[in-house]
C-alpha positions, 0 to 999 in steps of 0.5 A, a space after each residue: 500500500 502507498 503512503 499516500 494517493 495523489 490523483 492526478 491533475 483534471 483538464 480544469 489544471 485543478 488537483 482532486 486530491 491528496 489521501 495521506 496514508 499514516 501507517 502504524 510502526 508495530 515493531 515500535 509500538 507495544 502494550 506489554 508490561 514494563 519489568 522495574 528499570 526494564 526497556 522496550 527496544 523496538 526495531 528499525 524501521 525504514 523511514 523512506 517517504 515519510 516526513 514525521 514519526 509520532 509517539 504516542 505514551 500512556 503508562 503508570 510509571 515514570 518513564 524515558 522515551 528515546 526516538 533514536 535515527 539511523 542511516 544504516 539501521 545499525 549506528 544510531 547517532 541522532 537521538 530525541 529524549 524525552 520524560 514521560 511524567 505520569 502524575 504531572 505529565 501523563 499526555 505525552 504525544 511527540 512529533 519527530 522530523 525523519 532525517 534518516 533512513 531508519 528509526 527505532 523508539 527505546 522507552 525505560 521504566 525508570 522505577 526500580 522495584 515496581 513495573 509499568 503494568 500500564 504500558 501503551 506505546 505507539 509509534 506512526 509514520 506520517 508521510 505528510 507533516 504541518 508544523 508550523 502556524 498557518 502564515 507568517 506575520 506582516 514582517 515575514 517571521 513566524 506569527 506566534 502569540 504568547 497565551 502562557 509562560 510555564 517552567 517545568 515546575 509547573 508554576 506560571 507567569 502572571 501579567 498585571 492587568 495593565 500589561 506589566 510582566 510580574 516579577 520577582 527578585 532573589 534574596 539571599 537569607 541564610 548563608 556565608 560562604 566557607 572562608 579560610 580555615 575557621 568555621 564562623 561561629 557567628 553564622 554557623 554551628 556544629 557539634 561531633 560526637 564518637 570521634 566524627 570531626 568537622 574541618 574547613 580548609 579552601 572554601 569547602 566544609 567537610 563533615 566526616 564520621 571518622 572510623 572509629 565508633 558506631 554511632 559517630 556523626 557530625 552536624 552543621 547548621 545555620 545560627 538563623 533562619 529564613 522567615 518565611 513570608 505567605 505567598 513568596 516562595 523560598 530557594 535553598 541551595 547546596 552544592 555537595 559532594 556526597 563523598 563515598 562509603 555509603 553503605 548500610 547504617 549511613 546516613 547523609 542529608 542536607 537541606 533546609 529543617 529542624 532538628 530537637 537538637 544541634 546534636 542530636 542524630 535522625 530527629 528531623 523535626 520540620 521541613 525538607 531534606 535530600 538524602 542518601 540513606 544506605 547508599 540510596 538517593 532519597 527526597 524527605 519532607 518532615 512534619 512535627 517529626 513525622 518523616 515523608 521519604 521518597 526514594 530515587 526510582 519513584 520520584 515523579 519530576 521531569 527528569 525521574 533521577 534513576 541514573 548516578 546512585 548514588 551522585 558521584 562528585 561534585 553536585 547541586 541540589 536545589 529545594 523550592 518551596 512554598 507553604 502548599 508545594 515543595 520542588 527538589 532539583 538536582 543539576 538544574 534538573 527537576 526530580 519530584 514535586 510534593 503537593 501538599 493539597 490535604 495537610 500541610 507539608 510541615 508545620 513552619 516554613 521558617 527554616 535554618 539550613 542543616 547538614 549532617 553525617 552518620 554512621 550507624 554501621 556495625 561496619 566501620 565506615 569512614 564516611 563523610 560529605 562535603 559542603 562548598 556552598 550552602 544558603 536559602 533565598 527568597 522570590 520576593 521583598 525582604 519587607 511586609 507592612 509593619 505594624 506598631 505596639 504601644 503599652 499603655 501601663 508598664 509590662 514585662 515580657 510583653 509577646 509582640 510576635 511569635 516566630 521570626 519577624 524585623 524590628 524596624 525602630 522603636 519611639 520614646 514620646 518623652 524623656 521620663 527615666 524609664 527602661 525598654 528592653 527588647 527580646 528575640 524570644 517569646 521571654 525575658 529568659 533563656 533561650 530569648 536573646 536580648 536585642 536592646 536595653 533602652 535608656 528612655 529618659 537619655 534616648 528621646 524621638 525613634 531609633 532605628 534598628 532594621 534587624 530580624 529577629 528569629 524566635 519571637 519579639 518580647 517587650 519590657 518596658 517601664 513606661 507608657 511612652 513608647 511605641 515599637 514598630 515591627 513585622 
């Protein structure tokens, strides 16, 4: 049968027709299940006559798709990849120029325990294909209308009502970088315990268990936090070096969450995490305690990561995230999304960085992970509108706000002999730290501050003269 039929031209000069006859490659096109971390190979196909090859998928895994070109049925040297998503992505339908004489289309489960048990594949040659808009512009170029601007996250750009484009710029919250060969202890806290050890030298922090103790393990984590501000999405990231000797009993994660303890191993409190547990690469979110793990070969991203288990070398690890949605990020690739549409993902998105090593082995493990740069930004103003608080008879431990916030300037509205004390806690005791003590009979009119504070804002004061405003 002919790929397609043309009637020949009538006496009026006019053609009747033109049939085109798409054909189904059945060598390249399947329904069989998917064995974990199995491939299809279909077989080469001539593409002579036809201008375009379809691929159609359908599956309940994640997979990658490969629609490989040949000129000899034998060396495939061109290559089109392509992620098939099921959860956020399951209409997958490509159209591919024929440019060479054979074709074949490769598809990888990329999960590695469970198999595609849903499996559609199919694959067409079209002999005719029609990729571009009907007609050009006035100028000759394409004629291309911009409805929608989407990332691969999933998120979208929004146009202001008076056409201006909505954005955002990136500030930097939490994070220094690694200088010289002491750990500043003004930013950065760390605690070993069982002979682990952390060390700095050339830009570069190494947090590594030693080979002595089972049990040995080694923390850093951020004096502050990033405050966290409804509708404006954080930005954490690391770039690391996961080090070797990942065996069973090892544990290995960084990323933006709460520990009950600078030195206490395994006890995420809130917040979200990469993580290599046994040798395996894995996403966590944490809530209260309560710890959600998803493990490389399962995550439903774009770029499903089953390859480089664990990462070798060098890498960056990227965390978005907002109060309903969390993005993890490797290589500038995004791997899995959780959306958090029934329950909160964790309880506080105001969040330090936190790093850790651990090796809990009966086997002994000099295990260790390495840190270049580690910080977390904001999409958007540092500010929202402030508010004020003014006593009106004398307090002690006032609470003004619970959580992280910015004192921006208190006012004495007389110069009577009195005290203001202000407090970065929900007390006037430990652990609150004290952030002032103002003399208010030699300190008349407003002092400016402009100074987060990270655990809460708490309020003495003797008189009733005074006013502070905050966020």
């Amino acid at each position: 049968m002919p790929l397609f039929d043309a009637y020949t031209i009538n006496n009026t000069g006019l053609v009747n027709a033109v049939v085109q006859n798409v054909t189904v490659s059945p060598y390249n096109s399947s329904t069989a299940v998917l064995a974990p971390t199995g491939t299809f190979t279909g077989t080469g196909t001539s593409t002579l006559g036809v201008a375009g090859i379809q691929v159609s998928l359908f599956a309940n895994q994640n997979c990658t798709v490969h629609i490989e070109q040949s000129d000899d049925n034998t060396n495939w040297d061109i290559s089109d990849t392509y992620s098939y998503r099921y959860q956020t992505k399951p209409n997958f339908g490509i159209t591919v120029q024929a440019v060479t004489s054979y074709f074949r289309v490769r598809v990888q489960n990329d999960n590695q325990t469970a198999s595609a048990t849903t499996f559609r594949l199919q694959s067409c040659l079209c002999p005719i294909v029609e990729a571009l808009p009907r007609s050009l512009d006035a100028e000759g170029n394409l004629a291309v209308c911009v409805q929608d601007i989407e990332d691969d996250y999933g998120s979208h750009v929004k146009i202001a009502p008076v056409g201006a484009l909505n954005t955002t710029s990136l500030k930097r919250l939490v994070g220094v970088t690694f200088s010289g060969t002491t750990i500043d202890s003004n930013f950065w806290q760390t605690s070993a315990v069982a002979g682990a050890s952390a060390t700095q030298v050339g830009g570069e922090l190494t947090l590594t268990t030693n080979a002595a103790t089972t049990g040995a393990a080694c923390y850093l984590q951020s004096y502050r936090s990033a405050r966290y501000i409804p509708s404006n999405q954080h930005y954490a990231r690391f770039i690391i070096d996961c080090g070797s000797a990942t065996g069973t009993g090892t544990i290995k994660r960084w990323g933006p969450w709460t520990s009950s303890a600078i030195g206490a191993y395994n006890a995420p409190q809130d917040g979200c995490a990469f993580s290599i547990i046994n040798g395996v690469l894995s996403v966590s979110t944490f809530n209260a305690g309560s710890a959600t793990v998803v493990n490389n070969g399962s995550f439903n991203g774009q770029a499903g990561l089953t390859r480089n288990v664990p990462p070798v070398g060098t890498n960056i690890y990227e965390i978005m995230y907002s109060n309903s949605n969390v993005w993890f990020i490797f290589n500038g690739e995004y791997i899995h999304k959780v959306s958090a549409t029934g329950a909160p993902w964790t309880s506080t998105t105001t969040l330090p960085i936190r790093v850790e090593c651990f090796n809990a082995s009966a086997t002994v493990f000099n295990t260790s992970i390495k840190v270049r740069s580690a910080s977390i930004h904001r999409f958007g103003e540092l500010e929202s509108a402030s508010i004020y608080w003014s006593p009106t008879a004398a307090v002690t431990g006032a609470i003004l706000k619970r959580g992280a916030g910015k004192l921006h300037r208190t006012l004495n509205f007389d110069n009577t002999a009195g005290t203001l004390t202000l407090y970065d806690g929900v007390t006037t005791a430990a652990p609150s730290v004290q952030m002032a003590i103002i003399d208010l009979a030699r300190v008349p009119g407003s002092t400016e501050f402009g100074i987060d504070f990270y655990q809460g804002l708490c309020v003495t004061s003797t008189l009733t003269t005074t006013m502070v405003v905050y966020e």
